[in-house]
C-alpha positions in Angstrom: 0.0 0.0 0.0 3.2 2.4 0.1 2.0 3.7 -3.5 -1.5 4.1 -2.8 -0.3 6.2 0.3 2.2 8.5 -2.3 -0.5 8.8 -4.3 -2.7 10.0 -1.0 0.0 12.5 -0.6 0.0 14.1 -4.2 -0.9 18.1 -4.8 0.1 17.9 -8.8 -2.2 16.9 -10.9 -0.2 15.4 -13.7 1.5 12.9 -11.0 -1.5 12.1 -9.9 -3.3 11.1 -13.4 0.2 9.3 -13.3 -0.4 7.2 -10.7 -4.1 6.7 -11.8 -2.5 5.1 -15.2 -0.5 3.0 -13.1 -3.2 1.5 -10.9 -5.0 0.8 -13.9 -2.4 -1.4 -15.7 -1.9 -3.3 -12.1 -6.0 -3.4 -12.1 -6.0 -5.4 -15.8 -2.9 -7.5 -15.0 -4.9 -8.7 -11.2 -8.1 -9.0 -13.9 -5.7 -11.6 -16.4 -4.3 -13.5 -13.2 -8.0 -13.8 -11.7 -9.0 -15.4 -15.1 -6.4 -17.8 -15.2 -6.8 -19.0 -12.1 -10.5 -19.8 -12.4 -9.9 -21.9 -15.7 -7.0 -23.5 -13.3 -9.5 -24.2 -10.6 -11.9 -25.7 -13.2 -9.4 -28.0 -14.5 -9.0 -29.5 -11.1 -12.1 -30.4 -10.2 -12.0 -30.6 -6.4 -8.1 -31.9 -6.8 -6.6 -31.4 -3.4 -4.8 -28.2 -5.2 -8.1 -26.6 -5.0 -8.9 -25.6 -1.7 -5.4 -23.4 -1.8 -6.3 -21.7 -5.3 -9.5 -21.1 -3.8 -7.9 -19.2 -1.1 -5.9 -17.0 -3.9 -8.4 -16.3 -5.6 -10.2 -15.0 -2.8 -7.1 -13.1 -2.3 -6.8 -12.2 -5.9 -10.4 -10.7 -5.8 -9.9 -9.0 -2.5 -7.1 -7.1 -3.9 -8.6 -5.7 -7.1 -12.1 -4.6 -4.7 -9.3 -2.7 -2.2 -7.9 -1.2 -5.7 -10.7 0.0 -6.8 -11.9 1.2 -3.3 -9.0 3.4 -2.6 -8.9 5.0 -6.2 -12.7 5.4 -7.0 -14.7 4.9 -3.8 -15.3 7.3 -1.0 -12.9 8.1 2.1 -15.6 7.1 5.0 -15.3 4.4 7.1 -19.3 4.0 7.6 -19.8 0.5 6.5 -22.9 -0.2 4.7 -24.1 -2.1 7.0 -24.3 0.5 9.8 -27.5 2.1 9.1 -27.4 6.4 8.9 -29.5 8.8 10.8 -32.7 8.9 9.6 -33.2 11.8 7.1 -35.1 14.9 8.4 -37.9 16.0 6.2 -36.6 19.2 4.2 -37.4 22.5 6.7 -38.8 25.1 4.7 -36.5 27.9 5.1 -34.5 27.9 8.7 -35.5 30.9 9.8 -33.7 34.7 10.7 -30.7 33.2 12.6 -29.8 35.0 15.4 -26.7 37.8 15.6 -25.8 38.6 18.9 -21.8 39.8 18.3 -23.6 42.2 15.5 -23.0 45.5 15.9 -26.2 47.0 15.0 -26.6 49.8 12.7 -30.1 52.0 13.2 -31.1 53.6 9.9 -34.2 55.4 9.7 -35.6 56.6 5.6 -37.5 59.2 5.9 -38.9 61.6 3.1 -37.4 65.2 2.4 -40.0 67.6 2.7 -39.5 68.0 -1.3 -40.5 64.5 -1.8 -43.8 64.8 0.5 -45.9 65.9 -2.2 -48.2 63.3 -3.4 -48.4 63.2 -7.2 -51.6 62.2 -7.6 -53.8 64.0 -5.1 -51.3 67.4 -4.5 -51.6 67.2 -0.9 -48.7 67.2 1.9 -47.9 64.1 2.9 -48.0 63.8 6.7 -46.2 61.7 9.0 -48.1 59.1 10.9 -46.1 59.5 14.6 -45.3 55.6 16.0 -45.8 53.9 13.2 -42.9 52.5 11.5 -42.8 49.8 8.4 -39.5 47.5 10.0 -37.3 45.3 8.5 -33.3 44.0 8.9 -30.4 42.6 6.6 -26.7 41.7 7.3 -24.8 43.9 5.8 -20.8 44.6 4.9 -18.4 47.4 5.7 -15.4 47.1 3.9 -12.2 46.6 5.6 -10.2 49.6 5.4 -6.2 50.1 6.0 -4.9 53.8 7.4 -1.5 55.3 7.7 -2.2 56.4 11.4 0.4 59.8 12.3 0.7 59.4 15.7 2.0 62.7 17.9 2.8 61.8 21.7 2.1 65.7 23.6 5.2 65.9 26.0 4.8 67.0 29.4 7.1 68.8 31.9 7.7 68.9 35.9 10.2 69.6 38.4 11.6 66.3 37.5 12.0 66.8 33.8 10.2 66.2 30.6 7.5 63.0 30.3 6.3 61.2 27.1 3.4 59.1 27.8 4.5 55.3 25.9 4.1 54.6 22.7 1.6 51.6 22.5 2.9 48.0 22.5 4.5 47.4 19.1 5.9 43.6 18.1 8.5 45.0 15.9 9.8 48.1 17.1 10.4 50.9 14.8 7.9 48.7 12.4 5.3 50.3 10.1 2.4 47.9 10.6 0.6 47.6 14.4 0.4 45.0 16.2 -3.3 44.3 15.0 -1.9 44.1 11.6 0.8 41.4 12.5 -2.4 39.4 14.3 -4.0 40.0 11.2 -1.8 38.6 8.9 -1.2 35.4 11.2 -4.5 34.6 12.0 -5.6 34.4 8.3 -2.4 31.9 7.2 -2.5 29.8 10.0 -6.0 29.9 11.0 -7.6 30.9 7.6 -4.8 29.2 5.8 -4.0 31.9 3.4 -1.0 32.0 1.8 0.6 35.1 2.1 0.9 35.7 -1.4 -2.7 35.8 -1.8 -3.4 38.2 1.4 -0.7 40.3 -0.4 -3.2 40.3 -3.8 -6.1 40.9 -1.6 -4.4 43.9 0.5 -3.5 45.4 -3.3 -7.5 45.4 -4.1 -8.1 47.1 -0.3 -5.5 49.9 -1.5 -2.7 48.5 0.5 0.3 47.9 -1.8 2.4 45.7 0.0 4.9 42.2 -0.6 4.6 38.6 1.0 7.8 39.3 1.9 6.5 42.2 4.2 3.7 40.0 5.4 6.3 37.2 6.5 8.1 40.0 8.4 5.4 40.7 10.6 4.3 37.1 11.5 7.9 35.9 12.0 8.6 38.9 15.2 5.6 38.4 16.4 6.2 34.3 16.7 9.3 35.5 18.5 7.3 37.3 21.2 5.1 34.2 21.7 8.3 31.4 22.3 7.7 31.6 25.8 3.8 30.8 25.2 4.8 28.0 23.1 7.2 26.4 25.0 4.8 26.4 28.6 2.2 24.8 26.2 4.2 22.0 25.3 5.6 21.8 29.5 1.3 22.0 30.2 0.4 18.7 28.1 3.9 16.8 28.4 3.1 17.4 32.0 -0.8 15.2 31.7 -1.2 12.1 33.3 -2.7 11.0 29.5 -1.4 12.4 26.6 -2.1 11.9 22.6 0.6 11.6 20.3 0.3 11.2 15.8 2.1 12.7 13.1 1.8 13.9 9.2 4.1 14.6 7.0 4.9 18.5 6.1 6.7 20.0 2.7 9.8 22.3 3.4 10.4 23.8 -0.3 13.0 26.1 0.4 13.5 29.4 -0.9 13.1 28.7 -4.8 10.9 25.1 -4.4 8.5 24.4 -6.4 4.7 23.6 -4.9 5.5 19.8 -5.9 9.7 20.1 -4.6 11.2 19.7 -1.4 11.7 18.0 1.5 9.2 15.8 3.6 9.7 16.8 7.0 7.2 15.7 9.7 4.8 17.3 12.1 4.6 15.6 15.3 1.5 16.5 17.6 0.6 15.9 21.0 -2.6 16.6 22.7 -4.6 16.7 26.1 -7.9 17.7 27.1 -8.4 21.2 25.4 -4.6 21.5 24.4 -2.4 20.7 21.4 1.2 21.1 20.7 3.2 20.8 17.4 6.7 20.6 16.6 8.1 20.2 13.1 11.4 18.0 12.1 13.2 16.8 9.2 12.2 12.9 10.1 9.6 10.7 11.3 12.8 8.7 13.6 12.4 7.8 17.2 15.1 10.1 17.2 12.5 12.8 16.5 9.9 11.5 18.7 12.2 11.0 21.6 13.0 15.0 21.1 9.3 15.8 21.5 8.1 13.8 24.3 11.5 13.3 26.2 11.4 12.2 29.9 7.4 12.2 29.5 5.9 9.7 32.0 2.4 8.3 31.6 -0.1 7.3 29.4 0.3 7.7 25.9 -2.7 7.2 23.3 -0.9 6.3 20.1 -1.8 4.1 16.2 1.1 1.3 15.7 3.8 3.4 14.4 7.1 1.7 15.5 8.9 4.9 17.1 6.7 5.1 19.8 7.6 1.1 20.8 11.1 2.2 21.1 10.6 5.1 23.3 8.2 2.7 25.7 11.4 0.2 25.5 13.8 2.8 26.9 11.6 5.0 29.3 9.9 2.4 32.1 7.7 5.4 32.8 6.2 5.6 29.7 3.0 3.4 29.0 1.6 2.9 25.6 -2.8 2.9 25.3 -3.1 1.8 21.2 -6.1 3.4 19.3 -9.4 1.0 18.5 -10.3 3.5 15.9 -7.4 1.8 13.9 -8.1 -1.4 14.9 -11.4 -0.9 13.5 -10.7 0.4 10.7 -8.4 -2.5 9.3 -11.8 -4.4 9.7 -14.1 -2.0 7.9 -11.8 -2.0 5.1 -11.6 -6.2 5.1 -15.3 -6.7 5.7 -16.5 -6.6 2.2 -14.8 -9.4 1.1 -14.7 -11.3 5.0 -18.2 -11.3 5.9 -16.9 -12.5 9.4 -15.5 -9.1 10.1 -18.7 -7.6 10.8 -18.5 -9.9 14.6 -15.6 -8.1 15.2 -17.3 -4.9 14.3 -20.3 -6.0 16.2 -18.2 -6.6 19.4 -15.9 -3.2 18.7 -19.1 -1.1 18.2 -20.4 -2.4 21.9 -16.8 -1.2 23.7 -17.4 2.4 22.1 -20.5 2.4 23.7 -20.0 2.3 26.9 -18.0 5.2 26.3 -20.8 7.0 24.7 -23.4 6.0 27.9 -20.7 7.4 30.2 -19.9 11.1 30.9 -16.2 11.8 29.5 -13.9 13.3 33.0 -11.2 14.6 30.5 -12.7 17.8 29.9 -14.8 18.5 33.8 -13.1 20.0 37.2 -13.2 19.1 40.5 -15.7 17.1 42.1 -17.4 16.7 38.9 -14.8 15.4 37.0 -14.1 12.4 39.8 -17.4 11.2 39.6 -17.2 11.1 36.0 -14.2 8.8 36.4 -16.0 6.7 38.9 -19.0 5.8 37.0 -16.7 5.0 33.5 -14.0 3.3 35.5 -17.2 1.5 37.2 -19.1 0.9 33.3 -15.9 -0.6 31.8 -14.5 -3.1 34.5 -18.1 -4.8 34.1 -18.6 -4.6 31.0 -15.6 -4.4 29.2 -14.0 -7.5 29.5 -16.3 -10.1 28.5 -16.3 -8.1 25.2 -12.5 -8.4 24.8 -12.8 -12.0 25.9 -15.2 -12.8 23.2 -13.7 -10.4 20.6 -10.0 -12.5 21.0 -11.4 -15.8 21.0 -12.9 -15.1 17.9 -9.6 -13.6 16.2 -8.0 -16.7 17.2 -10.5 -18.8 15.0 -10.1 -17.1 12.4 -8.3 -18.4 9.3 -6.8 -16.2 6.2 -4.0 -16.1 4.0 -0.6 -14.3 5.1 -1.4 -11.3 2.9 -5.1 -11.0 2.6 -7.1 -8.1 4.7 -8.6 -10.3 7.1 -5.1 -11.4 8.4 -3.6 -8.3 8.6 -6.6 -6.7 10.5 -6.2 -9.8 13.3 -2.8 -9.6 13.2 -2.4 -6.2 13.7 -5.2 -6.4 16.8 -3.5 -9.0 18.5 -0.2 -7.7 18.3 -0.9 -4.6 19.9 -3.6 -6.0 22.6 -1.7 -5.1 25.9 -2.1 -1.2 25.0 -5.7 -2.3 23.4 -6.9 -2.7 27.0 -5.0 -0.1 28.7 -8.4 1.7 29.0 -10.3 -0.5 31.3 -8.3 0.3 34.5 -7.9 3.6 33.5 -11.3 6.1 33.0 -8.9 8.8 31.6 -8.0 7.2 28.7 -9.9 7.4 25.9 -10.4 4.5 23.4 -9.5 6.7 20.2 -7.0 8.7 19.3 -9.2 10.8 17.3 -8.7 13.8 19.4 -5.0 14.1 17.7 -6.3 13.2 14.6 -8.8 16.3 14.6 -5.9 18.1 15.9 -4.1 17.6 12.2 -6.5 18.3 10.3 -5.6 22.6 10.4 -1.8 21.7 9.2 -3.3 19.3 6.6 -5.4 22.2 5.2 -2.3 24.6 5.6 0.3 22.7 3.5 -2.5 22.0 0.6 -3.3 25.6 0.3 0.8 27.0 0.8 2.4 23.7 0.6 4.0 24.0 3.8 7.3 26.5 5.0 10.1 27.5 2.3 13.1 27.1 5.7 13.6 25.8 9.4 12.4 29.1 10.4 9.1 28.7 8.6 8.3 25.2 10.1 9.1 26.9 13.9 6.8 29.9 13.0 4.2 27.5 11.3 4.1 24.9 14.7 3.9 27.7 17.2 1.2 29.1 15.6 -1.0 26.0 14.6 -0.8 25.0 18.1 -1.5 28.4 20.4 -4.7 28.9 17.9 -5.8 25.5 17.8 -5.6 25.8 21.6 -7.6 29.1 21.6 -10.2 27.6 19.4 -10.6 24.5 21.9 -10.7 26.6 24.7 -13.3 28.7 22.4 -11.8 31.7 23.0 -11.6 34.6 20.6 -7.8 33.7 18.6 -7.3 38.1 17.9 -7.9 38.8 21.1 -5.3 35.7 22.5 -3.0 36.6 20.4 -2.6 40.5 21.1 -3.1 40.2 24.9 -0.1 37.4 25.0 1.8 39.5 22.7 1.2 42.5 25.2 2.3 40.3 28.1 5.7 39.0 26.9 6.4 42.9 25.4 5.3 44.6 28.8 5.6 41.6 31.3 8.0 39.5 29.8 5.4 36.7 30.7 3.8 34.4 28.5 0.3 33.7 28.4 -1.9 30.6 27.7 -5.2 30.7 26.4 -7.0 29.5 29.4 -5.0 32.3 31.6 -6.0 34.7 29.1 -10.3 33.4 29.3 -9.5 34.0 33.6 -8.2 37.2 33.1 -11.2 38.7 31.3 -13.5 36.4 32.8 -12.6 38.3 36.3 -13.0 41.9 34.5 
C-alpha cells in the first residue's frame, strides 16, 4: 500500500493522473491473473490443489475490490451495513438566525420635505407619529487600512520632561501595528491563506504591500510568543494522558516548487483542550524522543514503531493503542470477510460504553471524579467479557498471510496489551481521534501553501498551529489571544496561555 499512500500524498495533478494510469495497468494484470486462475481451478475439479487456489483467488479478488476502493470509492469508514440517521424532512426555510456579536446599525428613511408631495392628489404628505414599516439585513463594511500619524504631547515637571509610551509594538520601529501582525497570522494559520494571496487581496483594499512584508510581521511576532509556546508544550507533556500522531509537512526552500522539497514531519501531541506541534526533518524515534523526552504516563498512540522504542527505553512511559485503527483494518476487510462484521459487532459495543458514560477529561473538580467513577465502574463490568469474546474469535479465524482479514487480526493482537490499557484507566480514551482532529488545520495549511520554504518557517508554522488551535478548543476569541499574550511578553515579559487569558477577562 506504500504507492497508494504516495498517491494519497500528491498536490500535482499530472502525478497524480500518473499514478491513476499506473493502478489501472496493475488493475488489468490482477483481472488476467484472476481469469487464469478460475480456468485452473476448473481443471482441477476438487483436486486437493483446490482448496489453496481457492484461497488466492479469494485473495486475488480481494485485492482488485481494495484497488478500486481506494482509487474510486469514497474516504468514510461508515460500513454499509451501519445504518445512517434517519433523514429529516426538508425545513422550509430555517429561519432569521440569530446575531448577537452584530453591531447593530439603526437607519431610519424618511422623506425630504420635497418629496412629501403626493403626485396624484397634490396634498402634503403627513407623517403618521409611531408607526414605522420595520425590516433587517446583514450587511458589509469594507475593511479599510490607514496610515495612522501618531504625535505623543510631552509633558514637563520639576523632575523633567515625560512622554506618555508609545503603544505595544511587536517590531519596534515597524510600520504595521500589532493588529496588523495578528491579522496577517490569523488568516495563514487559522484561515490558511497564503501570504501571497493576502498580499493580492491587501492590493484590491489599497494597501500595496509584498509577502515578503507580510512574512516579516508574523515571523517577530512568533518570537514574542516562544515563551507561550514552550509552557504549552511543559502543560500537556506534564498530563497524566497524553495523545501523540504525526503527518508529513513539505519544506520547499527558498526557490521550491509547490511539488519540490523535502518531507519533514509534524509531530503533535494533545490533552484535554490543548495541542502542541513541533516540526522535524524525520519521522525517527530520534525525532519522537526530542518531542516527548522524559514524558511519563499514558500515551494514546496508532502502531507506528517509534513510539515502541521510546516505551522500550523510558519504564515510565506506557503505551494505550487506538481501537479506531483497529477498527478500521476491519471496515476495510469486511466486504470481502463477511466474518468481520462480529468483530465490528463486538468493537461497536466497547465504544459504547463510552458513549453512555460522561467523559472526566474535559470537567473539574468534584465533577470530573465522579465522572471517572461511573466510567471506571461501566468498563470493568462490562468491558471484559467483550475483549474475551472479541479474541477468542480472532483466534479462529483463518486467512491467507497477505489478505485483509489477516492483517486486520494480526495487527489487533499484536498490539492488545495497549488495546486494553483503557479499562483500569477512565482517563483514557479508546481513540485517538482527538489528535487526529488536531491535524487536520496543518493538513489544510500545507495544501493551500504547501507547507514552509526554511527551518524558520516550520518553527513559525508549529507555534502558531498549536496556540490557535488551543484558543479555538478553549473557544476563546484567537485576535484577542494573540494581542493580549503578545502585550504580556512585550510589557511583562510573561507568557500567556489561552485558558489564563479566558481567567483574566473572565474576572473583569
Amino acid at each position: 500500500m506504500a504507492d497508494l499512500e504516495r498517491f494519497e500524498a500528491i498536490d500535482n495533478v499530472d502525478e497524480a493522473k500518473a499514478y491513476l494510469r499506473m493502478f489501472a495497468v496493475e488493475n488489468d494484470r490482477l483481472r488476467a491473473r484472476l481469469q487464469e486462475l478460475v480456468k485452473e481451478l476448473a481443471a482441477l475439479k476438487g483436486g486437493d490443489g483446490s482448496q489453496q487456489l481457492s484461497l488466492e483467488l479469494d485473495r486475488l479478488q480481494e485485492q482488485i475490490a481494495t484497488l478500486n476502493q481506494k482509487v474510486f470509492g469514497e474516504s468514510s469508514e461508515r460500513r454499509p451495513t451501519e445504518k445512517p440517521e434517519p433523514e429529516k424532512k426538508p425545513q422550509k426555510g430555517h429561519g432569521p438566525r440569530r446575531h448577537p456579536n452584530l453591531e447593530v446599525v439603526q437607519q431610519r428613511i424618511v422623506l425630504a420635505d420635497d418629496d412629501r408631495a403626493c403626485p396624484d392628489c397634490g396634498e402634503h404628505r403627513r407623517e403618521l407619529a409611531g408607526m414605522n414599516e420595520e425590516s433587517e439585513f446583514i450587511d458589509l463594511i469594507e475593511r479599510r487600512f490607514t496610515l495612522a500619524k501618531q504625535q505623543r504631547q510631552k509633558y514637563s515637571c520639576d523632575c523633567g520632561i515625560y512622554t506618555p509610551p508609545a503603544p505595544t509594538r511587536h517590531l519596534p520601529g515597524g510600520r504595521y501595528s500589532l493588529k496588523f501582525a495578528v491579522h496577517v497570522a490569523l488568516a495563514k494559520y487559522l484561515d490558511h491563506a497564503p501570504l501571497n494571496r493576502q498580499a493580492r487581496i491587501m492590493g484590491r483594499e489599497g494597501l500595496r504591500i509584498d509577502s515578503q512584508t507580510l512574512w516579516d510581521q508574523i515571523d517577530a511576532l512568533a518570537k514574542h510568543l516562544v515563551p507561550a509556546y514552550e509552557k504549552l508544550k511543559k502543560f500537556i507533556l506534564g498530563a497524566d494522558v497524553v495523545g501523540a500522531d504525526e503527518t508529513w509537512w513539505r519544506v520547499m526552500g527558498t526557490k521550491g516548487k509547490p511539488t519540490s522539497g523535502k518531507k519533514w514531519w509534524a509531530w503533535s501531541m494533545t490533552a484535554p483542550g490543548a495541542v502542541w506541534h513541533g516540526i522535524a526533518p524525520s519521522r525517527s524515534a530520534d525525532a519522537a524522543r526530542t518531542y516527548l523526552g522524559e514524558f511519563a504516563g499514558t500515551l494514546m498512540v496508532d502502531g507506528y514503531r517509534a513510539y515502541d522504542t521510546l516505551a522500550k527505553e523510558n519504564e515510565a512511559l506506557l503505551l494505550a493503542h487506538c481501537w479506531a485503527h483497529a477498527r478500521r483494518k476491519f471496515v476495510e476487510a469486511e466486504p470481502n470477510y463477511a466474518q468481520c462484521t462480529e468483530a465490528l459487532t463486538l468493537i461497536g459495543e466497547l465504544f459504547a460504553i463510552d458513549r453512555e458514560t460522561e467523559d472526566p477529561g474535559g470537567l473539574e473538580g468534584d465533577a470530573k471524579l465522579q465522572a471517572a467513577e461511573a466510567r471506571l465502574k461501566a468498563r470493568k463490568e462490562r468491558a471484559p467479557p467483550i475483549l474475551a469474546k472479541l479474541r477468542a474469535w480472532a483466534l479462529e479465524q483463518r486467512g491467507l498471510p497477505k489478505s485483509g482479514l489477516r492483517k486486520a487480526i494480526d495487527y489487533m493482537l499484536k498490539y492488545w496489551p495497549g488495546l486494553i490499557v483503557f479499562v483500569d484507566d477512565p482517563y483514557v480514551p479508546l481513540d485517538n481521534n482527538a489528535t487526529e482532529r488536531a491535524l487536520r488545520g496543518l493538513v489544510i495549511g500545507r495544501k493551500n501553501h504547501y507547507g514552509s520554504r526554511s527551518k524558520r518557517g516550520t518553527e513559525v508554522a508549529a507555534l502558531f498551529y498549536s496556540l490557535l488551535e488551543t484558543a479555538a478548543m478553549q473557544g476563546i476569541d484567537p485576535a484577542a489571544y494573540l494581542t493580549a499574550a503578545t502585550h504580556y511578553a512585550v510589557e511583562r515579559n510573561e507568557a500567556l496561555l489561552p485558558w489564563d487569558f479566558a481567567r483574566l477577562t473572565s474576572s473583569k
